[in-house]
C-alpha positions as CSV (number, residue, x, y, z in Angstrom):
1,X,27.8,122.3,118.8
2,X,30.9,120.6,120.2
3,X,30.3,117.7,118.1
4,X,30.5,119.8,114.7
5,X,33.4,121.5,116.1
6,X,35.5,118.6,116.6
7,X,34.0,117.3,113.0
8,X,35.6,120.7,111.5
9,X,39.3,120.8,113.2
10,X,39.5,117.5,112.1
11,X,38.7,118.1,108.7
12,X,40.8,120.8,108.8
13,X,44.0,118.7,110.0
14,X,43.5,115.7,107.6
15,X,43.2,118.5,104.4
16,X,46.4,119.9,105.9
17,X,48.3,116.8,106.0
18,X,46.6,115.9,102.5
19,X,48.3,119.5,101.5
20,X,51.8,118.8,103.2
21,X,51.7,115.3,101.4
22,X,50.9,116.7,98.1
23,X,54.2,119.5,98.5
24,X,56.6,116.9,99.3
25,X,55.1,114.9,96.5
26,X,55.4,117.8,93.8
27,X,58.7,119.3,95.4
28,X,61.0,116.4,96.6
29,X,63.7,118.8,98.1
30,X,61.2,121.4,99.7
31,X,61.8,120.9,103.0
32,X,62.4,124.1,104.5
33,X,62.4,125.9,108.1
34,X,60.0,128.1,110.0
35,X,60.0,131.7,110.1
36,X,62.4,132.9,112.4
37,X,62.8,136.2,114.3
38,X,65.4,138.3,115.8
39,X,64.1,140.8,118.5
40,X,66.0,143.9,119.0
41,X,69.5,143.1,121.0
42,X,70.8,145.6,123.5
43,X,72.6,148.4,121.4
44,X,72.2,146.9,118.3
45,X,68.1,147.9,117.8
46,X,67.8,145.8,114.6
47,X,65.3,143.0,113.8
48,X,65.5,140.3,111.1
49,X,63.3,138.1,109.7
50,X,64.0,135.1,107.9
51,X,61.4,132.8,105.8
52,X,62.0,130.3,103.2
53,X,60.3,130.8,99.6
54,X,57.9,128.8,99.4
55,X,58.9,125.7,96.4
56,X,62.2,126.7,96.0
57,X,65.1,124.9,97.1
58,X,67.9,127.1,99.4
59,X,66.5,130.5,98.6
60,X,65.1,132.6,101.7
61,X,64.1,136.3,102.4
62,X,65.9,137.9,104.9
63,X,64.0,141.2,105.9
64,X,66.5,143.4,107.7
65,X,65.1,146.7,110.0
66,X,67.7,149.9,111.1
67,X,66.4,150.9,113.6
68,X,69.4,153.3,113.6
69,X,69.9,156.9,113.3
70,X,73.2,155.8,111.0
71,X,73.1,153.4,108.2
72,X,74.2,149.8,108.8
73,X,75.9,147.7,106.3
74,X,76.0,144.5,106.7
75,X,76.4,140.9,104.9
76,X,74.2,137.7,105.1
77,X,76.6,135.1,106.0
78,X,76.9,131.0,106.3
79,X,78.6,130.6,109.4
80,X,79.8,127.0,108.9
81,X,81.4,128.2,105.2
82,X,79.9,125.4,103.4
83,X,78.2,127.4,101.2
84,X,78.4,130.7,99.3
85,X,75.9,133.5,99.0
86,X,74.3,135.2,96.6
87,X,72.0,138.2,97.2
88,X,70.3,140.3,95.0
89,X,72.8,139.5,92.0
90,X,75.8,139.9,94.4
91,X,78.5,137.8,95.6
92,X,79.2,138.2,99.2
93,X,79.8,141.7,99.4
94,X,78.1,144.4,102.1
95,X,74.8,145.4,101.6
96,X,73.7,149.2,103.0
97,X,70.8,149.7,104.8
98,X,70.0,153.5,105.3
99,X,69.0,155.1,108.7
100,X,65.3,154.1,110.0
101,X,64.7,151.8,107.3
102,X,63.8,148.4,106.1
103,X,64.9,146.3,103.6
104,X,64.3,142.3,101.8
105,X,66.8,140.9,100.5
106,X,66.4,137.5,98.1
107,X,69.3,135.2,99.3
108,X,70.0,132.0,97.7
109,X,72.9,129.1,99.4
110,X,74.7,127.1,96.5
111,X,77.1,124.4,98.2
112,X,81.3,124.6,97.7
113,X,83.4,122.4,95.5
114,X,85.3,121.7,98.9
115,X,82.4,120.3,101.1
116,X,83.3,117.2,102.9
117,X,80.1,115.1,101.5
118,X,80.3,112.3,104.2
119,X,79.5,114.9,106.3
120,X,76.2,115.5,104.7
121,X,72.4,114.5,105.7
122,X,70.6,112.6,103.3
123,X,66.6,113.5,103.5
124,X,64.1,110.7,102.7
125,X,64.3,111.1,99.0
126,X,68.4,110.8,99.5
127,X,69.2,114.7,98.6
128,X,71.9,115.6,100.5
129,X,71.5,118.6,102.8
130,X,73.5,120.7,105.6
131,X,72.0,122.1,108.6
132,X,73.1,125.4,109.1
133,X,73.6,128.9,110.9
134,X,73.0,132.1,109.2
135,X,74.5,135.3,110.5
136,X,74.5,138.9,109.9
137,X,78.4,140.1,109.8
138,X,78.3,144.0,110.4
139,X,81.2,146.4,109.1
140,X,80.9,148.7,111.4
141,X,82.9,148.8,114.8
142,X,80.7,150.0,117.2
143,X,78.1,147.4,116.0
144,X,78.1,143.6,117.2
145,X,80.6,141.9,114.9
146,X,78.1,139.4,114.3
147,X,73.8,139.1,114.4
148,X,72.2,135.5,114.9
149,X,69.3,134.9,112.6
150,X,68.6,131.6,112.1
151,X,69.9,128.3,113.5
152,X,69.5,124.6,111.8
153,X,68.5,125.9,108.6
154,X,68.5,123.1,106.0
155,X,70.5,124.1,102.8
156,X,70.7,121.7,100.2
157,X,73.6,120.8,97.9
158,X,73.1,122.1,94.4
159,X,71.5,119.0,92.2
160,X,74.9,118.9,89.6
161,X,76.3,115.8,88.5
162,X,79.1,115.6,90.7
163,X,76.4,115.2,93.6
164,X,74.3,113.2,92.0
165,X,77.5,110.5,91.2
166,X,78.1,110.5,94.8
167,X,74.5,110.0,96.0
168,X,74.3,107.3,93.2
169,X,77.2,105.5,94.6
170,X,75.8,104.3,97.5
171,X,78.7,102.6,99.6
172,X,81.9,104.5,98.7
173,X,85.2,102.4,99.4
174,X,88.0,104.4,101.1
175,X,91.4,103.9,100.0
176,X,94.9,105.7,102.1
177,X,97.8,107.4,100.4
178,X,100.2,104.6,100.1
179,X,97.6,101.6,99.7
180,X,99.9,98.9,97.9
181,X,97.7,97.2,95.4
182,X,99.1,93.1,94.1
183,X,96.9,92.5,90.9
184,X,94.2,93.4,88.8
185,X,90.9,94.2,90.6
186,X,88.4,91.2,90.9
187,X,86.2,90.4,87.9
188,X,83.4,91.4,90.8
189,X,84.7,94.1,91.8
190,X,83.0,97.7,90.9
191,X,81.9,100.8,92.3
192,X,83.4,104.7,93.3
193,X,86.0,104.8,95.8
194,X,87.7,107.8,97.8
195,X,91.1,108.6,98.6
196,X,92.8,111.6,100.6
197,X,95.3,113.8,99.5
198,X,97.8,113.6,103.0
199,X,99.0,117.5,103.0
200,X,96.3,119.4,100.7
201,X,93.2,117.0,102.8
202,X,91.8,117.5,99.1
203,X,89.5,114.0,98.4
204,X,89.5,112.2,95.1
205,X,86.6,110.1,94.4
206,X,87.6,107.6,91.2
207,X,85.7,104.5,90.1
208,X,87.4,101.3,90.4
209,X,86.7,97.7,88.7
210,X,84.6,96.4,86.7
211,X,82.0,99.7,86.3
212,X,78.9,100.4,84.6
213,X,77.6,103.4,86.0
214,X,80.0,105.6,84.4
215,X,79.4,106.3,81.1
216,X,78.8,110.0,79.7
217,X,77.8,111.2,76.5
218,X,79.3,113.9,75.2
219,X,80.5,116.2,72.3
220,X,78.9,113.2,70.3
221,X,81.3,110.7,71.7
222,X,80.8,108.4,74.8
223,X,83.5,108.4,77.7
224,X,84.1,106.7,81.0
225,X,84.4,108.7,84.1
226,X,87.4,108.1,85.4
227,X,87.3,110.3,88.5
228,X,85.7,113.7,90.4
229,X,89.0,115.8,90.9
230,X,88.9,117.6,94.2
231,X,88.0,121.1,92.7
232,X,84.2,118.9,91.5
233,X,85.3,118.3,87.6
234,X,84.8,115.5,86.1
235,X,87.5,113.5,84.4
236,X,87.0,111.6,81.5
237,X,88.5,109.2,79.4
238,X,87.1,108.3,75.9
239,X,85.5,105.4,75.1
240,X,87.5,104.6,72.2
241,X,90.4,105.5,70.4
242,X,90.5,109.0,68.6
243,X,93.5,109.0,66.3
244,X,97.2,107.3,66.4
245,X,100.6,108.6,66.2
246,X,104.0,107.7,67.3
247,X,105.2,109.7,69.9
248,X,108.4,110.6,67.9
249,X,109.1,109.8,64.8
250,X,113.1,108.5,66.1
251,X,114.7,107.1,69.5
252,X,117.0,109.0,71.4
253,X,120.1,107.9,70.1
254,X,122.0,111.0,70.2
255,X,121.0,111.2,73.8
256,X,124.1,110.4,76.3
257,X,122.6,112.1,79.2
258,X,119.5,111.7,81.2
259,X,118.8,115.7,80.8
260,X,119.2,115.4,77.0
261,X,116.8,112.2,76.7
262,X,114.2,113.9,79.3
263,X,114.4,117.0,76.8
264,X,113.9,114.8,73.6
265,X,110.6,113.2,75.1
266,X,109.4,117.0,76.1
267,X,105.5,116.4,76.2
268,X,104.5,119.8,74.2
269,X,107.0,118.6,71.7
270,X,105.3,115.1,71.3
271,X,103.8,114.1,67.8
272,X,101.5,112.6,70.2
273,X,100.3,116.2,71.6
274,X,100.0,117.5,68.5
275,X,97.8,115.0,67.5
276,X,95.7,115.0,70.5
277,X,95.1,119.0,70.3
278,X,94.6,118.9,66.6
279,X,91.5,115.8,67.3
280,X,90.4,118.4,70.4
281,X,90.1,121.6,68.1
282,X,88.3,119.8,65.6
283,X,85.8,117.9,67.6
284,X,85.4,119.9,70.9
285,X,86.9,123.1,71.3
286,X,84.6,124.8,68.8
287,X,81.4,124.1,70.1
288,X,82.0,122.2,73.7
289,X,84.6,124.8,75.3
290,X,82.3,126.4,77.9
291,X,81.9,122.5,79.3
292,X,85.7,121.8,79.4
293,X,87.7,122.6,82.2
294,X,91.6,123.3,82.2
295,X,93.0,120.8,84.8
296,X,95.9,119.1,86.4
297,X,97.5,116.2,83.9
298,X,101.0,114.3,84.4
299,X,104.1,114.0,82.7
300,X,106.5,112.4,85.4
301,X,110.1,112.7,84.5
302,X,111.7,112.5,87.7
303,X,113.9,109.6,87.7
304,X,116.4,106.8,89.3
305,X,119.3,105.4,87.7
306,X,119.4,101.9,88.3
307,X,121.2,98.4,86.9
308,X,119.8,97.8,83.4
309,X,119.0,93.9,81.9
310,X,121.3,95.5,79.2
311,X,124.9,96.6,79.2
312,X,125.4,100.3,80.9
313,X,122.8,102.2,83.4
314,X,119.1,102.6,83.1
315,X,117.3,105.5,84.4
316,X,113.8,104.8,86.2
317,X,111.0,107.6,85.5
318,X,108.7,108.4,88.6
319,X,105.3,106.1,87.3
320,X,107.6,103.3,86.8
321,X,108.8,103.3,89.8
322,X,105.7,103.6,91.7
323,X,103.8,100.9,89.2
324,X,105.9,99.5,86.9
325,X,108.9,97.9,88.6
326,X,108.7,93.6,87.5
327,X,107.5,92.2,90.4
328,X,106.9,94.3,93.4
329,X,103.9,95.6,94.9
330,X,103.3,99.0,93.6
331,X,101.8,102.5,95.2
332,X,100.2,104.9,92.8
333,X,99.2,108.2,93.7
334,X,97.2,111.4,92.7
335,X,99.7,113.8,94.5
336,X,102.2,114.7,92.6
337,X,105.0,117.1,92.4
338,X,104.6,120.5,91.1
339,X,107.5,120.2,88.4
340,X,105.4,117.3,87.0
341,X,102.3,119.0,86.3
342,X,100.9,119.9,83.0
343,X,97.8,122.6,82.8
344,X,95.7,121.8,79.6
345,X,92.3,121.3,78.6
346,X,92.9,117.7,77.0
347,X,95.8,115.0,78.0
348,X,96.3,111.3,78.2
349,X,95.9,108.8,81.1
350,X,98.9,107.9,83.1
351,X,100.4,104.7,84.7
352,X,98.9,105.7,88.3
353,X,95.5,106.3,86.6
354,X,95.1,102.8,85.2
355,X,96.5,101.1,88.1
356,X,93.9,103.1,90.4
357,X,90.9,102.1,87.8
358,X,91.9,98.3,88.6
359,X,94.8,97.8,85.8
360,X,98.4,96.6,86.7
361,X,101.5,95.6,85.3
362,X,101.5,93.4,82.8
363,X,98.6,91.7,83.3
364,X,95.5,91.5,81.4
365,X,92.0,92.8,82.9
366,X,89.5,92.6,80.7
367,X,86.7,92.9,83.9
368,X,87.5,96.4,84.1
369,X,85.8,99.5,82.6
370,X,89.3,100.6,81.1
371,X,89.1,97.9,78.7
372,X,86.8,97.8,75.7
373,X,86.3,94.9,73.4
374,X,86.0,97.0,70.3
375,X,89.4,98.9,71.2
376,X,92.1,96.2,69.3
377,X,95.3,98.5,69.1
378,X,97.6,99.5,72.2
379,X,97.4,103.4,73.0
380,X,99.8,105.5,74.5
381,X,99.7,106.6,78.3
382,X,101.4,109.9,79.4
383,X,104.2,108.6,81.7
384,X,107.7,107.7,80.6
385,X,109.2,104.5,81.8
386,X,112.8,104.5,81.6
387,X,115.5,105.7,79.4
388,X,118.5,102.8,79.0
389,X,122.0,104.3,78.1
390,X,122.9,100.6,77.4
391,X,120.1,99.7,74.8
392,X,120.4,102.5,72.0
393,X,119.5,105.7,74.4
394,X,116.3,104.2,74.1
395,X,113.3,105.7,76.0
396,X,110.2,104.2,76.4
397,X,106.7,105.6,77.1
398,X,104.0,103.3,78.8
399,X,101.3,101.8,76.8
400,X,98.2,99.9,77.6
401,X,97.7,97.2,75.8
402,X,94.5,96.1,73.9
403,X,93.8,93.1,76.6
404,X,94.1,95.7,79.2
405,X,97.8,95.5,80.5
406,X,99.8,98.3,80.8
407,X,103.5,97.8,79.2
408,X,106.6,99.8,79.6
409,X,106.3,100.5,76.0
410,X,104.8,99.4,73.0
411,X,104.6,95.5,72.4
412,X,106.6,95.4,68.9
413,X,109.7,97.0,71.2
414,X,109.7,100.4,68.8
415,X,109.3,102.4,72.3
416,X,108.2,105.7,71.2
417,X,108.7,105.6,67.6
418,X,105.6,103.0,67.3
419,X,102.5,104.6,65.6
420,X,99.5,103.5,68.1
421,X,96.8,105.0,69.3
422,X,95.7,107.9,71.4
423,X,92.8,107.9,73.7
424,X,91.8,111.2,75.2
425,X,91.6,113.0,78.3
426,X,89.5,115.3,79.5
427,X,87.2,117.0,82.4
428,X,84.2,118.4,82.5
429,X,82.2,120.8,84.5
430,X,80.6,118.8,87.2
431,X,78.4,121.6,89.0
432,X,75.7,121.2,86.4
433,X,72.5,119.0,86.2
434,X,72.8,115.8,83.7
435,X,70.5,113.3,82.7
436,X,70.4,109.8,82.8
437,X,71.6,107.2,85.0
438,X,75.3,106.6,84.1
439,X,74.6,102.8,82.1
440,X,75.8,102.4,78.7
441,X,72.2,102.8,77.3
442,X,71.4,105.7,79.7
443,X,74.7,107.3,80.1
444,X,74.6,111.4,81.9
445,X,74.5,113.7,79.3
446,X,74.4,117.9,80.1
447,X,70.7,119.1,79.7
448,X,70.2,121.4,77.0
C-alpha cells in the first residue's frame, strides 16, 4: 500500500512541475508571489489578503475586511514609489470601505518614467522587475497611518519600447557631465550610452557610434533614435532629408549689435521653422499626433565676444563654444539653460547632439549612424555659431555636412542665406509596445 502511495505523490509532483514548466513556458513574465495575509493588528481589527491573478503580469486582488463599527478609507500604496496604482479605474485616490464589511479590489502596478533602471532585477527571460512593499495608507487619525500587506512582491516594468531599448542594450556605457571628447567616435565603436544630469539627477540614455539597432519606422518614414529623454520619450531624427530652405532669405547687415543680430536669427521667425512645421502638418500631425510628444529642443544664443580672424569683434554663441571652437577639446551637454529652451512637437538637431552621437568638428564620420550615404546635401542644425561685426554682420548657423562634419555654417560661406536641407526632429511616446528588433530590415514600429 506504501508502495502505490509513493507511486502516486510522485506522479503527482512530476505533473506539477510538468504544469509550473508549461506556465512559464506560455507566460514568460508570470512569475508572481504567494498569497499573503494580514491578521488583525491591535486596534486596527482589519485583515487583508493579497493574491496575484493568475497569467497576468502586476495585477493582484487585494481583499480588504472592516472589521469596524466606522468606515475606513484607505489607499493601496507602493511603498518604494517606483510605481503608480491603479484600482478599480482609479488613480491613487482613497477607497471607502463601509462599517463591518468586505471588499476586493483589482489593483494593477505600471512602473514610473523616473525609475532608476540599473536598479532593476532582470528574471531569466531578461524582464526587468522590482521587488516590492505594498501598504495600506489610512486617512483616518485614529487608525495606523500605515497597514503592511505584502513584502517582496515582484512588479514588473511595463513591456514599452523605452524598456525594451534598455534591456536590448545590453552593456550600457556611462558618460559624466563634463566628459571632453578629441574626435570622432571609432569606426568600431556602437551601442547606448547614459549620462546624468548633475542638479535635476535626471539620466539620458543616447546611442553613440556607429549603430544599427536604432532604426524606427514611423508615420511612413524611417528615423534613427537618437536618444530616451529622461521623462521615457523617444527622440528621433529622420533618416533622410524632408525639404530645404535657407534659414533667411538675407545676412544681418543692418545688424550693429549683438541683441539686434540674435533678434534677426529668432528661431520662430526662421524660413527654416516654417518649413519644418509646414512638412510636420502635412505628413504627421494629421494622423500621427496622439504618438508625438511636445518636448525640450535648443536654440542657444547666449554668447562671448571674442577676437575675430576678421577686422572688428566676433561674438561666440553657447554650442560653439562648447563644440565648435578650432582646435580644443570640446564638452557638449544635455543641460541647458532655461532661456534657451524651445517647447515644440518637431525641431532640428543641434551641435551638442551630433557631437554626443559620435560627430565633431570638422571632421568627417561616415562610421556613425548620423551619417547616411544617400543624404548628399548639408542640412541645417539648430544652434548659431557666431555673429562677426567685422565680416558683414554676418551670422552663421551650424550645418552638418554630407560626409558627416559639422561646420560653423554652410560650406559655399552664404551662412544662413544658403538653401540646404532640413532633417527633422522629433519624439515619440516610449511607454508603448513596438515591434521588431531595431535593424534597418526590422526596425520598432508601434503595434496597431
Amino acid at each position: 500500500m506504501k508502495k502505490y502511495i509513493s507511486i502516486s505523490i510522485l506522479i503527482i509532483l512530476l505533473l506539477s512541475i510538468y504544469v509550473i514548466n508549461i506556465s512559464l513556458a506560455r507566460y514568460e513574465k508570470n512569475l508572481k508571489s504567494d498569497t499573503i495575509t494580514l491578521g488583525s493588528i491591535a486596534n486596527t481589527p482589519i485583515t487583508a489578503t493579497i493574491t496575484s491573478v493568475s497569467d497576468t503580469d502586476n495585477t493582484f486582488d487585494i481583499t480588504v475586511t472592516n472589521n469596524n463599527p466606522y468606515e475606513v478609507k484607505y489607499k493601496i500604496k507602493e511603498e518604494n514609489d517606483l510605481y503608480n496604482v491603479d484600482y478599480s479605474g482609479i488613480l491613487n485616490s482613497y477607497i471607502t470601505i463601509p462599517a463591518n464589511t468586505t471588499k476586493t479590489i483589482r489593483v494593477v502596478f505600471s512602473g514610473k518614467q523616473d525609475v532608476i533602471y540599473e536598479d532593476m532585477g532582470k528574471d531569466q527571460y531578461g524582464n526587468l522587475y522590482k521587488d516590492i512593499n505594498i501598504v495600506i495608507d489610512e486617512d483616518e487619525p485614529y487608525n495606523v497611518n500605515q497597514i503592511q500587506i505584502g513584502t517582496g512582491i515582484r512588479v514588473y516594468l511595463q513591456k514599452s519600447i523605452k524598456n525594451e531599448i534598455i534591456k536590448n542594450a545590453g552593456e550600457i556605457t556611462n558618460y559624466e557631465e563634463g566628459h571632453i571628447f578629441t574626435g570622432i567616435s571609432a569606426s568600431d565603436e556602437g551601442g547606448l550610452c547614459s549620462i546624468v544630469d548633475p542638479v535635476s539627477g535626471e539620466t539620458t540614455y543616447f546611442f553613440r557610434g556607429n549603430v544599427t539597432n536604432n532604426y524606427v519606422s514611423f508615420a511612413g518614414y524611417t528615423w534613427r533614435i537618437l536618444r530616451i529623454n529622461p521623462d521615457g520619450s523617444l527622440r528621433l531624427v529622420l533618416n533622410s532629408i524632408a525639404t530645404n530652405s535657407q534659414y533667411k532669405s538675407t545676412n544681418t547687415s543692418s545688424a550693429n549689435n549683438i541683441d539686434t543680430a540674435i533678434q534677426h536669427i529668432e528661431w520662430e521667425d526662421s524660413m527654416v521653422y516654417s518649413a519644418l512645421h509646414t512638412w510636420y502638418n502635412n505628413n504627421i500631425a494629421s494622423q500621427y499626433s496622439n504618438y508625438v510628444v511636445e518636448s525640450n529642443f535648443v536654440f542657444d544664443t547666449s554668447n562671448q565676444d571674442s577676437t575675430s580672424s576678421s577686422a572688428g569683434a566676433c561674438y561666440y554663441f553657447g554650442t560653439y563654444l562648447r563644440v565648435g571652437l578650432d582646435g580644443k577639446a570640446y564638452k557638449p551637454t544635455f543641460s541647458y539653460t532655461d532661456e534657451s529652451l524651445v517647447r515644440d512637437y518637431i525641431g532640428l538637431l543641434t551641435g551638442d547632439e551630433i557631437l554626443y552621437a559620435g560627430g565633431y568638428w570638422k571632421e568627417d564620420n561616415t562610421s556613425y549612424f548620423l551619417y547616411n550615404q544617400s543624404i548628399n546635401t548639408e542640412y541645417w542644425t539648430m544652434s548659431p555659431s557666431f555673429w562677426d561685426h567685422g565680416s558683414h554682420y554676418k551670422i552663421g548657423i551650424m550645418a552638418l555636412n554630407a560626409s558627416g562634419a559639422l561646420n560653423d555654417w554652410p560650406g559655399s560661406g552664404n551662412t544662413i542665406t544658403e538653401d540646404i536641407g532640413i532633417r527633422p526632429v522629433i519624439s515619440i511616446r516610449g511607454d508603448l509596445e513596438m515591434d521588431g528588433i531595431g535593424t534597418a530590415s526590422n526596425p520598432y514600429k508601434f503595434k496597431n
